[in-house]
Every structure is written in C-alpha cells, then in structure tokens.
C-alpha positions in Angstrom: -15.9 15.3 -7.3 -13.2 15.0 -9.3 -9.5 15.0 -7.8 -6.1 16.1 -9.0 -3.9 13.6 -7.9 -0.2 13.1 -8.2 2.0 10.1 -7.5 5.6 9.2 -6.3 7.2 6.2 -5.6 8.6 6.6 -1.5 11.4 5.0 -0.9 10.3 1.7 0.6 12.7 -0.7 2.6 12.7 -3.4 1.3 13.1 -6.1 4.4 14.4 -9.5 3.8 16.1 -11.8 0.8 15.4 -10.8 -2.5 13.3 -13.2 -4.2 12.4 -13.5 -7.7 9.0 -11.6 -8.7 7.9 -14.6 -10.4 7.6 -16.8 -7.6 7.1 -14.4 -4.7 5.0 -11.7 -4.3 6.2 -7.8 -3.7 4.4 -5.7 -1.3 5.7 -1.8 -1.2 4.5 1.1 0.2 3.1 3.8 -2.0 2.7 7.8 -2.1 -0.3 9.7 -3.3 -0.4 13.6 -2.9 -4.2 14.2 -2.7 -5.5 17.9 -3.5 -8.8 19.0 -2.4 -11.3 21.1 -4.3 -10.4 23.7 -2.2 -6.6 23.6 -3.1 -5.5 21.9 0.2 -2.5 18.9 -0.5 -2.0 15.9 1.7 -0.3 12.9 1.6 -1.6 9.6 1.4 0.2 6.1 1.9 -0.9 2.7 0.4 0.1 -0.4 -0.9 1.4 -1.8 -4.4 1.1 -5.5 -5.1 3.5 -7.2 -7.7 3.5 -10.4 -8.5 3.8 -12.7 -11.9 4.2 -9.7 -13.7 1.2 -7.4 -12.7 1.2 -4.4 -10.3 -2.2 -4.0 -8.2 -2.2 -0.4 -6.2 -4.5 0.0 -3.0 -3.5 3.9 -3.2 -5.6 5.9 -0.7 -4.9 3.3 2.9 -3.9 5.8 5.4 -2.3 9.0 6.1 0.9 7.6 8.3 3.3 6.1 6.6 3.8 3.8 9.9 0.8 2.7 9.7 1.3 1.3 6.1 4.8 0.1 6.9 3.1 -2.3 9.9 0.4 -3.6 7.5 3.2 -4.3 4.7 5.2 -6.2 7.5 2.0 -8.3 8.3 1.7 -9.0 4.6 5.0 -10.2 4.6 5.4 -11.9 7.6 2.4 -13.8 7.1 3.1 -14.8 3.5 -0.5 -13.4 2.0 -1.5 -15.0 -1.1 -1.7 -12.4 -4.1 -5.7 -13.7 -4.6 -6.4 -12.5 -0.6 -4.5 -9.4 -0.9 -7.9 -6.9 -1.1 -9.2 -8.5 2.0 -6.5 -8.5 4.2 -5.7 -4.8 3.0 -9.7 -4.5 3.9 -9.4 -6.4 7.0 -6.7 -3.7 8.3 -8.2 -0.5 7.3 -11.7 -1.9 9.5 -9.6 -2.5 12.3 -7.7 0.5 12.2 -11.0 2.5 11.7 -12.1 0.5 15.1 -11.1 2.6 18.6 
C-alpha cells in the first residue's frame, strides 16, 4: 500500500571532534512522519550515513528516538566501516526485536 510520508531533519547532537566528511564517516539520526491508510501519523527514527560525499538513509529503524541515539553511539564508538553499515544497522534492529 502506498504511504504518504514526510521528512524532517531532528536535531541530532553531534558528539565528539568534527572531522572532515571525507575521511570520516557521519552517522545522524533521522525523522520520518509515517501516515497510515487510515489517516493515523507517527513518528519514526532512523539513521543517515555520509561519507565521501554520498548520504545513505535507513529511515523506518524504530519508533524511540533513544533507541536510535544508542545504535548511532555504537556506530560511533565502534568506528563502523561505511561498507558494514546495513548489517550492523540489521544486526541491531534483530536484537532489539529479540525479548
């Protein structure tokens, strides 16, 4: 079905030095206002990848922004490689899913 979907750019904090986008990749957090068929709005959080130029978008993670915030910090922390970004992202969204 399709969906109406509308985006805005949250304010992400931005933790750490700044580093160049060419060298290092940019992980922020991302808002999606989803709209059912039946009118209903809700938010949803996810992730936008930039690196060398090009912006990747994993829209539609969760709907807590804490939740996206703690998965941006582990792809910080842990210095994730642009080219393993989908499975990590993948990774997290299984083990969240997990109780």
């Amino acid at each position: 079905l399709p969906r109406k979907v509308k985006k805005r750019r949250c304010l992400a904090r931005e933790r750490g030095r700044f580093m160049r986008q060419s060298e290092y990749p940019i992980y922020r957090k991302i808002c999606t206002t989803y709209t059912s068929p039946d009118g209903e709005s809700t938010w949803t959080y996810g992730v936008e990848l930039v690196s060398a130029g090009k912006v990747v978008e994993f829209p539609d993670i969760a709907l807590s922004s804490a939740a996206v915030e703690r998965l941006i910090d582990r792809l910080r922390i842990n210095a994730v490689e642009p080219c393993h970004f989908f499975d990590v992202v993948q990774d997290y969204i299984e083990e969240c899913a997990t109780p």
